[in-house]
C-alpha positions as protocol buffer text, in pm:
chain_id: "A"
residue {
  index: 1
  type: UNK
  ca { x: 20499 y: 30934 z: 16589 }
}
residue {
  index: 2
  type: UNK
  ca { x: 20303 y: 31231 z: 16444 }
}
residue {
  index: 3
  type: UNK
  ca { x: 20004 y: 31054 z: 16420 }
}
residue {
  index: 4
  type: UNK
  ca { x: 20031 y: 30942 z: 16842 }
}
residue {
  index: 5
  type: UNK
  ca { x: 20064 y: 31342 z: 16871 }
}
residue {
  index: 6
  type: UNK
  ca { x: 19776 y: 31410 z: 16678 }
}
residue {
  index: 7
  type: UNK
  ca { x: 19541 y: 31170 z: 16876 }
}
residue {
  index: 8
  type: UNK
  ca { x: 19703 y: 31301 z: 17212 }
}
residue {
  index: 9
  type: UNK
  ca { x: 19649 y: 31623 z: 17056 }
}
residue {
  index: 10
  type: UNK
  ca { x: 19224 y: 31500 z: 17021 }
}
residue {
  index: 11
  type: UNK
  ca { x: 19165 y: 31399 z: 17308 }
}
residue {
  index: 12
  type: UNK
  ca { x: 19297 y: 31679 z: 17511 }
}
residue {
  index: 13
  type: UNK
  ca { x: 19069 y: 31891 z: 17306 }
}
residue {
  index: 14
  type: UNK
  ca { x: 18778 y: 31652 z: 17339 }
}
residue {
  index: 15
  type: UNK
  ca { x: 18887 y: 31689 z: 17708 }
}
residue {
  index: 16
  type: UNK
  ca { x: 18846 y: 32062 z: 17763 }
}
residue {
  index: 17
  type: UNK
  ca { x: 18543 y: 32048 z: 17557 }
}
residue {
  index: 18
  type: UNK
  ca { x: 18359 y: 31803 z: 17780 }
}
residue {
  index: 19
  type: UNK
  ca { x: 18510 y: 32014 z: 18079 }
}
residue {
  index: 20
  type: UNK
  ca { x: 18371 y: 32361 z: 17972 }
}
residue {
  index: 21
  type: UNK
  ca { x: 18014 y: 32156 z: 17850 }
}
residue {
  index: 22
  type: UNK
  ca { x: 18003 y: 32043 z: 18241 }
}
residue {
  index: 23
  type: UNK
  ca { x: 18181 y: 32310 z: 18416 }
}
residue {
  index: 24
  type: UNK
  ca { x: 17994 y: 32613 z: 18249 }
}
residue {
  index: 25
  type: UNK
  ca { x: 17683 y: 32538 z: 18375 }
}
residue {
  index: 26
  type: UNK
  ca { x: 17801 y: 32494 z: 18704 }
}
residue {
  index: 27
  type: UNK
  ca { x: 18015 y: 32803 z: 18735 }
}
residue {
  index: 28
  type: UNK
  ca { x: 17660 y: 32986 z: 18562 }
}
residue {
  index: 29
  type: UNK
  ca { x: 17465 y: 32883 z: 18909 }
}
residue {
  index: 30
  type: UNK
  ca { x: 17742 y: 32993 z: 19065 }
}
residue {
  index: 31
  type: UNK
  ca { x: 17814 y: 33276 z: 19019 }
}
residue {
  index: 32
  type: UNK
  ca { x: 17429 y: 33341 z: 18967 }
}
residue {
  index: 33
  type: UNK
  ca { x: 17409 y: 33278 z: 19334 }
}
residue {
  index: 34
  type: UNK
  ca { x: 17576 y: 33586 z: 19431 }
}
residue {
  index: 35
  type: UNK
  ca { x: 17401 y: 33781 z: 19161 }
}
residue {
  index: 36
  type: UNK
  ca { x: 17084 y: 34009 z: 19184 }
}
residue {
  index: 37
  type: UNK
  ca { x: 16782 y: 33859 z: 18879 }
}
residue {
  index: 38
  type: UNK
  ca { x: 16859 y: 34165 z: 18677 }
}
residue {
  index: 39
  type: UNK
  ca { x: 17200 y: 34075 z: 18643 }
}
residue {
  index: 40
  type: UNK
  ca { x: 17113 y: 33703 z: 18617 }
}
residue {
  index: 41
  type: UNK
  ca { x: 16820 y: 33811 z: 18290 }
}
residue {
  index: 42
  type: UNK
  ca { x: 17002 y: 34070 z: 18169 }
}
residue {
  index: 43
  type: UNK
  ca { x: 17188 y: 34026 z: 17766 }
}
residue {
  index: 44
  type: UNK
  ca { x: 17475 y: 34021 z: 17696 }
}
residue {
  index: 45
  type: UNK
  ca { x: 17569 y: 33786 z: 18038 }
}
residue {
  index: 46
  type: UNK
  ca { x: 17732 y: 33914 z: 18371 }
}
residue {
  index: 47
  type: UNK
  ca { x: 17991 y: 33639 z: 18407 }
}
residue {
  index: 48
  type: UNK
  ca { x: 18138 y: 33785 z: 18709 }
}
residue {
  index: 49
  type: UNK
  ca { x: 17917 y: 33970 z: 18972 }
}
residue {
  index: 50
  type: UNK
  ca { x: 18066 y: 34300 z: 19043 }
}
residue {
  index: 51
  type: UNK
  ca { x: 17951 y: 34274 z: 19353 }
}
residue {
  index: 52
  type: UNK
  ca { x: 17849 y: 33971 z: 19527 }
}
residue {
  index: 53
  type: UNK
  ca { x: 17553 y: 34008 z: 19696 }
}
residue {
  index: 54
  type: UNK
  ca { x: 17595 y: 33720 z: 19966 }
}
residue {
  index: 55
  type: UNK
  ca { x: 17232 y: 33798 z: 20095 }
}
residue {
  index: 56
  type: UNK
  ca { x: 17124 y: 33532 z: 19854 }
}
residue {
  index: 57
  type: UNK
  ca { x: 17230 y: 33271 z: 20094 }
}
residue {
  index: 58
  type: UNK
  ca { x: 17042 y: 33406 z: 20374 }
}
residue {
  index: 59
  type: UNK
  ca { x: 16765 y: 33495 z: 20201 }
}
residue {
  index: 60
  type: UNK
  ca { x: 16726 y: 33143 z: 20060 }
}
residue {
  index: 61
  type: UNK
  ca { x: 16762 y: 32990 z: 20412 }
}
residue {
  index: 62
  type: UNK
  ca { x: 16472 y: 33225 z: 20547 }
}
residue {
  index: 63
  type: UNK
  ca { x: 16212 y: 33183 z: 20275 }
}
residue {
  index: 64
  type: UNK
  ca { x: 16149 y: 32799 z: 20373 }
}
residue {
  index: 65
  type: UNK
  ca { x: 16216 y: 32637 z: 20659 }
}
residue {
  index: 66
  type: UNK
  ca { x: 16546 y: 32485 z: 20534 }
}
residue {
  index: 67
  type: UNK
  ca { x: 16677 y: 32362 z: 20829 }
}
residue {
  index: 68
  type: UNK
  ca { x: 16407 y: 32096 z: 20868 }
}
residue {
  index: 69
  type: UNK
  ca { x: 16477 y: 31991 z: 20529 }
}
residue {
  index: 70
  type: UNK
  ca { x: 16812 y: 31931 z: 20541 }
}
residue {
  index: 71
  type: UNK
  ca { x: 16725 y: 31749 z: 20826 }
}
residue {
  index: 72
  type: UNK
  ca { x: 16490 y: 31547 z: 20695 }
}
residue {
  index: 73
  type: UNK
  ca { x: 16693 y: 31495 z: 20377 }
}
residue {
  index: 74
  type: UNK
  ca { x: 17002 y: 31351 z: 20549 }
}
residue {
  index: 75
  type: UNK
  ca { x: 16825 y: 31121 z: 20748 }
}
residue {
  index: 76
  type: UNK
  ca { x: 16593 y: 30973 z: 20445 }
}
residue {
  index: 77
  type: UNK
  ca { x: 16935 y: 30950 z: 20268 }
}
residue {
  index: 78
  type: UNK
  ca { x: 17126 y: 30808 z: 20563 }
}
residue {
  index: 79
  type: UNK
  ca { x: 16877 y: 30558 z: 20628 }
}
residue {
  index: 80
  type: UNK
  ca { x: 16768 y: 30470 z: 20324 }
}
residue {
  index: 81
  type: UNK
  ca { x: 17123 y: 30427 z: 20164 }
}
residue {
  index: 82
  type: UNK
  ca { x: 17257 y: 30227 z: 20469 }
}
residue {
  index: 83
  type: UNK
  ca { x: 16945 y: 29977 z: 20393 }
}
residue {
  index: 84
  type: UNK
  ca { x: 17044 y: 29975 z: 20040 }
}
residue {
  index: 85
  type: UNK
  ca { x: 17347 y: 29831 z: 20062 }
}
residue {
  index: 86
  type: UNK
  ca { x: 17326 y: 29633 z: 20359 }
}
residue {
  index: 87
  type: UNK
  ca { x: 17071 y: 29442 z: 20103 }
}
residue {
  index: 88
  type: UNK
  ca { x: 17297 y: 29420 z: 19796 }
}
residue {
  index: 89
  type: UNK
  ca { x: 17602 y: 29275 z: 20001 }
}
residue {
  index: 90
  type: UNK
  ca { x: 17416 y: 29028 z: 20167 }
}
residue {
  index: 91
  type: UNK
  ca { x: 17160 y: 28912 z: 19853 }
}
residue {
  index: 92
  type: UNK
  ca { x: 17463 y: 28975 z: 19595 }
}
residue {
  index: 93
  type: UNK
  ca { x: 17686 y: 28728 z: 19826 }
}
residue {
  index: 94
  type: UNK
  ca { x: 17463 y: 28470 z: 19887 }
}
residue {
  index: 95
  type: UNK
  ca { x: 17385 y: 28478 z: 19490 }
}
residue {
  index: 96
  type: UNK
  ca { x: 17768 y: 28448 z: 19420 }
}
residue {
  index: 97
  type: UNK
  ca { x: 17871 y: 28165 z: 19706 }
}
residue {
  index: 98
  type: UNK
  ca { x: 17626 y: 28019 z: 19867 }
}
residue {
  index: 99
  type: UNK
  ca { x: 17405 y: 27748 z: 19688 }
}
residue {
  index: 100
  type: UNK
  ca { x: 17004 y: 27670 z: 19787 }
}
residue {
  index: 101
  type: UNK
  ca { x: 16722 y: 27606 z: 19552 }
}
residue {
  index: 102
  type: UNK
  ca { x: 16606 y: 27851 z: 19277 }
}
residue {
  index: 103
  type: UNK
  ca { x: 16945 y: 28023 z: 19310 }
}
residue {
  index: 104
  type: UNK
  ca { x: 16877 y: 28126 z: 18934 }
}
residue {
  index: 105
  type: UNK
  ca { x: 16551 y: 28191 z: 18991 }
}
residue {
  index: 106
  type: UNK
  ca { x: 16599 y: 28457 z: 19204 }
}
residue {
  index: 107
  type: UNK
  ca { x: 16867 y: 28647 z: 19050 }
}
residue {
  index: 108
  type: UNK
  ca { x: 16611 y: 28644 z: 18683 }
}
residue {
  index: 109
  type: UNK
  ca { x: 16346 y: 28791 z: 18962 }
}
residue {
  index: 110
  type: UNK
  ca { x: 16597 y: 29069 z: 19071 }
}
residue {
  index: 111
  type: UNK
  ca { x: 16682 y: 29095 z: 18683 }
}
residue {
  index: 112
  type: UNK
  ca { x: 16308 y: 29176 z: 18606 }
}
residue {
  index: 113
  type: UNK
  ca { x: 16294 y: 29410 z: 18845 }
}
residue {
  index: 114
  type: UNK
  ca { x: 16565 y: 29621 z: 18671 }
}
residue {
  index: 115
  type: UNK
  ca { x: 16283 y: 29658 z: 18397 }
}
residue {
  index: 116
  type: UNK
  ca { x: 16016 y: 29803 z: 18600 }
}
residue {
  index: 117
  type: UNK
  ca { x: 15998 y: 30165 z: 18590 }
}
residue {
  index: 118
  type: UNK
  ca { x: 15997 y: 30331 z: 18925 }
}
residue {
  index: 119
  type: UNK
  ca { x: 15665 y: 30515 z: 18912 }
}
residue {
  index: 120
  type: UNK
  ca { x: 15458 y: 30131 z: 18796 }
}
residue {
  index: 121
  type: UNK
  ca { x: 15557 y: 30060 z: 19237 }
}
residue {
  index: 122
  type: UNK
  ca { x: 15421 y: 30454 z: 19313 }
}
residue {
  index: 123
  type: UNK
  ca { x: 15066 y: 30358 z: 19398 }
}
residue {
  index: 124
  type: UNK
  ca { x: 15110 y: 30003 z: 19592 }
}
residue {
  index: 125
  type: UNK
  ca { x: 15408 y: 30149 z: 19789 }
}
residue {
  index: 126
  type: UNK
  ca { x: 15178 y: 30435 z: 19878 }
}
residue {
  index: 127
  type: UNK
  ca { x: 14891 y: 30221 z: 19989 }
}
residue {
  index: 128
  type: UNK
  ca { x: 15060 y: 30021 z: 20175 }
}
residue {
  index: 129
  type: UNK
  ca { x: 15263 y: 30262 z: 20371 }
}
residue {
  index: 130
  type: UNK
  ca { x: 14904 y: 30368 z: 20444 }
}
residue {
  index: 131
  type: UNK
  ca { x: 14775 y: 30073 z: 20566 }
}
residue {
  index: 132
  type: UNK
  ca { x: 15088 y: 30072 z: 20825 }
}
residue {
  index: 133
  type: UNK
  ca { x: 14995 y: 30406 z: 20942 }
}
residue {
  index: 134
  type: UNK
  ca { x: 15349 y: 30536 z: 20770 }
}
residue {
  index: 135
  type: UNK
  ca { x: 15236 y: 30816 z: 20586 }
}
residue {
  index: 136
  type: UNK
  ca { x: 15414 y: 31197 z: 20641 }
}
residue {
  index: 137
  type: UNK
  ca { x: 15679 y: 30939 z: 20832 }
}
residue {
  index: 138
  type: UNK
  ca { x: 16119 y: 30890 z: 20800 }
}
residue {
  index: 139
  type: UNK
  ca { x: 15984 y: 30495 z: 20769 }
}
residue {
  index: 140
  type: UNK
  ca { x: 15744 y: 30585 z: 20533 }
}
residue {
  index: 141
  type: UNK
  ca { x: 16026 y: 30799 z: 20293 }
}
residue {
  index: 142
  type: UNK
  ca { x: 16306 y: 30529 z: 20380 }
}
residue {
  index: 143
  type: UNK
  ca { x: 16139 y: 30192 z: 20358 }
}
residue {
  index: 144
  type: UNK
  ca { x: 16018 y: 30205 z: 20016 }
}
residue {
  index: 145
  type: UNK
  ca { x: 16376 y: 30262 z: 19916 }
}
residue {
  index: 146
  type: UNK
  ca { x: 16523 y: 29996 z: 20101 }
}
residue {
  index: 147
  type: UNK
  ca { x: 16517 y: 29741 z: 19823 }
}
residue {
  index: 148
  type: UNK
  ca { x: 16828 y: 29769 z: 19528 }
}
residue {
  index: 149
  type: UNK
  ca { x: 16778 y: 29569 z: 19270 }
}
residue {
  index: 150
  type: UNK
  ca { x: 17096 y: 29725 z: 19058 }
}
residue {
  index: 151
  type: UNK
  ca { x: 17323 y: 29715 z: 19338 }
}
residue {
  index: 152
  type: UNK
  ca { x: 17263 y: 29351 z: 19413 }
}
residue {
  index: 153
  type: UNK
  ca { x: 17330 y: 29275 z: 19052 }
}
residue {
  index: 154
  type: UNK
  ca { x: 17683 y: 29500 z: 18993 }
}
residue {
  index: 155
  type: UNK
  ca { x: 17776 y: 29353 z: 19353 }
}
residue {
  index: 156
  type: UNK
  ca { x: 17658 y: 28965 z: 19263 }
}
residue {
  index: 157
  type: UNK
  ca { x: 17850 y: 29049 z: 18914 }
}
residue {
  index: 158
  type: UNK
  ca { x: 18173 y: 29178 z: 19128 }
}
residue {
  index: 159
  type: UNK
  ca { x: 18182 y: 28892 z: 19352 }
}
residue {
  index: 160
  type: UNK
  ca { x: 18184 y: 28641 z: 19051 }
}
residue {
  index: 161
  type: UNK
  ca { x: 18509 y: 28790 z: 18954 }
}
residue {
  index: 162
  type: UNK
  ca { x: 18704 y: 28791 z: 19292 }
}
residue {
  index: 163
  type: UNK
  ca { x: 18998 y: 28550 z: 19312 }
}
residue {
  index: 164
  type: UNK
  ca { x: 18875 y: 28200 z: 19491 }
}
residue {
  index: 165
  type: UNK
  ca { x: 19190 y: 28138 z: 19615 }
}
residue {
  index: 166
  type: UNK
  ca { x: 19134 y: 28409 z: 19877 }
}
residue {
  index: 167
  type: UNK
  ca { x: 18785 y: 28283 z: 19979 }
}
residue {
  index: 168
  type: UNK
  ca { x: 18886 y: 27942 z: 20002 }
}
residue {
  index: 169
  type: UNK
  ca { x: 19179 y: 27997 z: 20229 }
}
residue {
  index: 170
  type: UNK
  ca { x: 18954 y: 28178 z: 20466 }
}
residue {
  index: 171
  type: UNK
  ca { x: 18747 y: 27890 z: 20447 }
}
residue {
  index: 172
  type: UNK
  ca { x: 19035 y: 27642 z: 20550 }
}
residue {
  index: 173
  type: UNK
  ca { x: 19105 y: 27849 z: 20834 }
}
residue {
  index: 174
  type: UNK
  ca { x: 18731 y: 27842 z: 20972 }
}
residue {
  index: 175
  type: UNK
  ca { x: 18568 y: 28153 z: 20839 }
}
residue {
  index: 176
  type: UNK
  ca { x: 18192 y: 28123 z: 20838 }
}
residue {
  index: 177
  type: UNK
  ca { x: 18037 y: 28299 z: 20578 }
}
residue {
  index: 178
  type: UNK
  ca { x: 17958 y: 28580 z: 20769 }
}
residue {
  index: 179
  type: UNK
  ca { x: 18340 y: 28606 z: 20844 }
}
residue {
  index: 180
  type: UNK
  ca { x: 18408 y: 28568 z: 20518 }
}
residue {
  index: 181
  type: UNK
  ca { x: 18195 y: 28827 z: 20338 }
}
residue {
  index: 182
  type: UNK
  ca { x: 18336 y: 29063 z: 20651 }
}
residue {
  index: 183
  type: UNK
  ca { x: 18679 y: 29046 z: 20644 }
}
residue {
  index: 184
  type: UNK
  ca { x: 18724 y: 28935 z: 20283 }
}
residue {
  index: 185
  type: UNK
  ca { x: 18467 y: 28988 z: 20024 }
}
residue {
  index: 186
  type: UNK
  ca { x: 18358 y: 29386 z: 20117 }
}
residue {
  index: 187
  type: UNK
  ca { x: 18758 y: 29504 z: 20131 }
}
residue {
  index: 188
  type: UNK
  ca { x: 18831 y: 29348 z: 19785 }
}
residue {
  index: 189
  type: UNK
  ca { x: 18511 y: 29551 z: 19705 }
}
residue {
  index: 190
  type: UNK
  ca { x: 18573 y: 29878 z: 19806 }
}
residue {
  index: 191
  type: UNK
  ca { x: 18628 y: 30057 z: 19481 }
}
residue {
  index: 192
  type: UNK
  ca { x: 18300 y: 29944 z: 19382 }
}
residue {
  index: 193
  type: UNK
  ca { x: 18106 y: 29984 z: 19714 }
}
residue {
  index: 194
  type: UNK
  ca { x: 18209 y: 30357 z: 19729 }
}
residue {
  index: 195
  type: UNK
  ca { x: 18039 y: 30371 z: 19345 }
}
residue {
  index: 196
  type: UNK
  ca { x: 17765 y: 30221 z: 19480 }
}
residue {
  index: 197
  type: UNK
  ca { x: 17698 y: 30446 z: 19787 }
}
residue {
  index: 198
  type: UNK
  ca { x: 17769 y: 30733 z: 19582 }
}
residue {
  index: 199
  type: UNK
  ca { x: 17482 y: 30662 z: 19333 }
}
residue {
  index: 200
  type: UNK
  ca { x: 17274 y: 30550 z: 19614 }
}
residue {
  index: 201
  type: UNK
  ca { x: 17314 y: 30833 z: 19823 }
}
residue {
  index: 202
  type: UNK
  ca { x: 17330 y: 31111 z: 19520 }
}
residue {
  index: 203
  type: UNK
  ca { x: 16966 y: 30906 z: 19399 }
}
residue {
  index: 204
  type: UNK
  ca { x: 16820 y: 30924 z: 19745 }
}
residue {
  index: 205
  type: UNK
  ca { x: 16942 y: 31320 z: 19843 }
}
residue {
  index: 206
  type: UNK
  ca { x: 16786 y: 31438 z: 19515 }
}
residue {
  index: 207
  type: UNK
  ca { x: 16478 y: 31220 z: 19514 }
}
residue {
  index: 208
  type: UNK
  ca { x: 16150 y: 31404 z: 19465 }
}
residue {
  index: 209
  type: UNK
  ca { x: 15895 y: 31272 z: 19385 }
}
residue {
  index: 210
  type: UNK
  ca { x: 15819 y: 30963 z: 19625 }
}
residue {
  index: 211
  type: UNK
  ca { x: 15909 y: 31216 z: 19921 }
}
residue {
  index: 212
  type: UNK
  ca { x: 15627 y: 31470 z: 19804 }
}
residue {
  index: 213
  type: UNK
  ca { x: 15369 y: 31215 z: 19773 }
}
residue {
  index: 214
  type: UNK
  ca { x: 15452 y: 31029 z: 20095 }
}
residue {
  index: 215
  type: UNK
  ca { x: 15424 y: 31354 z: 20319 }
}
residue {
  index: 216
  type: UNK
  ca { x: 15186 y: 31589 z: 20361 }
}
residue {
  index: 217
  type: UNK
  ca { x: 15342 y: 31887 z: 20582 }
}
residue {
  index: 218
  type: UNK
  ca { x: 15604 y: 32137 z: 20561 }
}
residue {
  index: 219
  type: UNK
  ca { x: 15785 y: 31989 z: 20882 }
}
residue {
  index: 220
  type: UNK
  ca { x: 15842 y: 31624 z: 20709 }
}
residue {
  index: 221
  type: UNK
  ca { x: 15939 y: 31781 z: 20329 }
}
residue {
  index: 222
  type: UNK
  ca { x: 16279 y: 31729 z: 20183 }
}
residue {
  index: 223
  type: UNK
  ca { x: 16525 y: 31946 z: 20043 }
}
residue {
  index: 224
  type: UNK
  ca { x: 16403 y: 31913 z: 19675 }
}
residue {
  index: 225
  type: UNK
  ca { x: 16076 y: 32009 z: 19779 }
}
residue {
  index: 226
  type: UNK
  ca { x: 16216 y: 32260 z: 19940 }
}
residue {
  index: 227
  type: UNK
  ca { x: 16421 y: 32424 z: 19620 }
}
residue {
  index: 228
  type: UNK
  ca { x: 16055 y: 32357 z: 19423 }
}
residue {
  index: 229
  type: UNK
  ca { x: 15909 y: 32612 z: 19660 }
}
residue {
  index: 230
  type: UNK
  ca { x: 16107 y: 32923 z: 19625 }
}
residue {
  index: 231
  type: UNK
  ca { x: 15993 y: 32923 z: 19247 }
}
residue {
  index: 232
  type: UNK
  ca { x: 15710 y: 33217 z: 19273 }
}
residue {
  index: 233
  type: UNK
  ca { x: 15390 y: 33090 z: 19029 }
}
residue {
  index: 234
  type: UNK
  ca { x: 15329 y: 33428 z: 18968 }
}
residue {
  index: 235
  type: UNK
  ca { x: 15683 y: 33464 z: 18764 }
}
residue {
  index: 236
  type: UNK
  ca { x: 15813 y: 33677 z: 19033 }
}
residue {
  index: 237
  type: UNK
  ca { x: 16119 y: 33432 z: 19092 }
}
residue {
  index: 238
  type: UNK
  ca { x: 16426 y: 33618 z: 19273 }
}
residue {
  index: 239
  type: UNK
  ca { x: 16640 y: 33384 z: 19047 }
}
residue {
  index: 240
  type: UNK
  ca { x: 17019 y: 33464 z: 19274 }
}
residue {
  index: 241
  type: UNK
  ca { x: 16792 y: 33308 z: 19563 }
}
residue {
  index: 242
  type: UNK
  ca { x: 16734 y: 33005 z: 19400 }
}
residue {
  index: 243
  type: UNK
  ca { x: 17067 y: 32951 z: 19276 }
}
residue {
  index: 244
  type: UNK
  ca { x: 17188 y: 32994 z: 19616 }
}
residue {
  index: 245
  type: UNK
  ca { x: 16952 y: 32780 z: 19709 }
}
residue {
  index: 246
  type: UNK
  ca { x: 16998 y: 32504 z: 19488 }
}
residue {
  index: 247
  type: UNK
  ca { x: 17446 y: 32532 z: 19587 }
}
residue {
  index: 248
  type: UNK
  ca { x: 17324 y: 32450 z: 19980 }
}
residue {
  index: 249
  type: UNK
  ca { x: 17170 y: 32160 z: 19826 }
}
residue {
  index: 250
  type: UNK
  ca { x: 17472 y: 32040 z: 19635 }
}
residue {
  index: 251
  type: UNK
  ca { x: 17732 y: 32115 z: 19884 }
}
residue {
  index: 252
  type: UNK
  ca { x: 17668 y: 31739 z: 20085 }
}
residue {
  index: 253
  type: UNK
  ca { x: 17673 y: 31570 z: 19722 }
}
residue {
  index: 254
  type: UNK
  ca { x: 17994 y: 31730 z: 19633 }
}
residue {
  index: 255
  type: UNK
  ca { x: 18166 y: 31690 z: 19956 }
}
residue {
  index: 256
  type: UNK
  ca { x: 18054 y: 31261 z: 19948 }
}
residue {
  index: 257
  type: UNK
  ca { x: 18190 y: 31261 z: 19615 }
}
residue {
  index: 258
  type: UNK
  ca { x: 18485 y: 31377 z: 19739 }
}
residue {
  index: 259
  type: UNK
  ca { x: 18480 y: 31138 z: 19999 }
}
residue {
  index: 260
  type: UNK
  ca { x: 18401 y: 30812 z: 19789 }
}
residue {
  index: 261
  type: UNK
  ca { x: 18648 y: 30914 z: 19521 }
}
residue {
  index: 262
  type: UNK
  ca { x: 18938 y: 30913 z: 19774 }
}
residue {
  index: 263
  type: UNK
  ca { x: 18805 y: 30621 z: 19844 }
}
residue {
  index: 264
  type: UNK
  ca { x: 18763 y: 30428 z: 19514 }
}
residue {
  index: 265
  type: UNK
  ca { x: 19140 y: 30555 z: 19404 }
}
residue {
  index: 266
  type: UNK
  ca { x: 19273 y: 30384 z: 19720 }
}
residue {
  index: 267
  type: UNK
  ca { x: 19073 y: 30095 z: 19668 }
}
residue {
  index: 268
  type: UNK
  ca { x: 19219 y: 30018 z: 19287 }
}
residue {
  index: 269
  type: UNK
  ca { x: 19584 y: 30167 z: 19401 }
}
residue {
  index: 270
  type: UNK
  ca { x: 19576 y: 29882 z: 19686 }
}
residue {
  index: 271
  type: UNK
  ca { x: 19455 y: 29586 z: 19400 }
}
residue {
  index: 272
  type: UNK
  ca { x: 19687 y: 29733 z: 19201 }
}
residue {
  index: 273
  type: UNK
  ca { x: 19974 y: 29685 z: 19424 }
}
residue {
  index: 274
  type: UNK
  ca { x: 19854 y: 29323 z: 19559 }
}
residue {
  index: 275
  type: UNK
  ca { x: 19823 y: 29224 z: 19182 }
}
């Protein structure tokens, strides 16, 4: 009995520990977001502003054109995460039920492609979004992106596991595939379509470098690119700017993860309660 309090005990502690390692670097930007840089620089820390100066926010909106960029960044993200998973249901479902030649072969192909390192595909993708004419483009930021490898192998890997009993019955009562996958397949998969979306959509909004090689002006930048230009290369950075700054940015990511957690703790409460 002493020795279950003891662990309970542990990993509370190891708990709170992980929580302050996470949280205090958050709560440092902000709270550095309604600082002034001297009190941001300054030894020992200001952990509370005495006075917040709020003007970071506006200032940090005015010194690049952050309107187009957030813009720009939820449509690339939109698009490009809607095209993400449209592709790993449909390849991950025909990999799990359907059955054509080189089945196997495929999936090893999509299993490769989990080895190549993003920035080997930097130079073909970019040549041939310029042989399209796509360059400084949303088709030329989105397209690239479009393909998931990872997400059709967790989904293919998912759909293994769900209960055939289910599929088959909506077999016997005439569900085509398409029907199937619809009606079936994706709601026994919400938990882990909500993980997927929110590590496509978090990997897409905080993308940098494909979006600053594909364009070429202001107007088409993201919001990354956006946060890498209110650094000043002459060390003059107004650090409470870029803090506020960098909390617009985050603000969309935090509110979808509120949105696909909801969503994932429904989705196991509801398998829980049909187990």
């Amino acid at each position: 009995m002493r020795s279950t309090a003891v662990s309970k005990a542990l990993g509370y502690l190891a708990l709170l520990l992980m929580g302050v390692v996470i949280g205090l670097p958050l709560y440092w930007m902000l709270s550095g977001a309604l600082k002034t840089t001297q009190q941001i620089v300054t030894f020992p820390p200001v952990w509370f502003p005495p006075s917040p100066r709020w003007q970071n926010f506006a200032d940090a909106w005015t010194s690049a054109p952050f309107g187009n960029f957030y813009v720009n960044s939820i449509v690339t993200t939109a698009a490009a995460s809607l095209a993400k998973l449209v592709n790993a249901v449909l390849c991950a479902y025909a990999l799990a039920f359907l059955r054509f030649p080189g089945r196997d072969l495929v999936f090893l192909v999509i299993l490769a492609a989990l080895m190549i390192p993003v920035q080997v595909t930097i130079l073909p993708n970019y040549l041939t979004m310029a042989d399209l004419g796509w360059v400084n483009t949303y088709q030329g930021i989105v397209v690239p992106e479009a393909g998931i490898a990872f997400g059709a192998f967790l989904l293919r890997q998912h759909f293994m596991t769900l209960p055939r009993e289910v599929l088959d019955a909506a077999k016997v009562d005439g569900a085509g595939h398409l029907r199937t996958m619809w009606s079936v397949a994706l709601p026994l998969s919400r938990p882990i379509l909500a993980t997927l979306t929110l590590l496509t959509a978090v990997g897409r909004w905080n993308d940098f470098l494909w979006p600053l090689i594909i364009t070429s002006t202001k107007e088409m930048r993201t919001l990354p690119i956006g946060i890498a230009w209110m650094f000043d290369t002459e060390g003059n950075t107004q650090w409470g700017v870029v803090m506020a700054g960098v909390v617009m940015v985050i603000v969309p990511v935090f509110v979808l993860f509120l949105w696909t957690q909801k969503h994932l703790v429904e989705g196991i409460a509801a398998g829980a309660v049909k187990g």
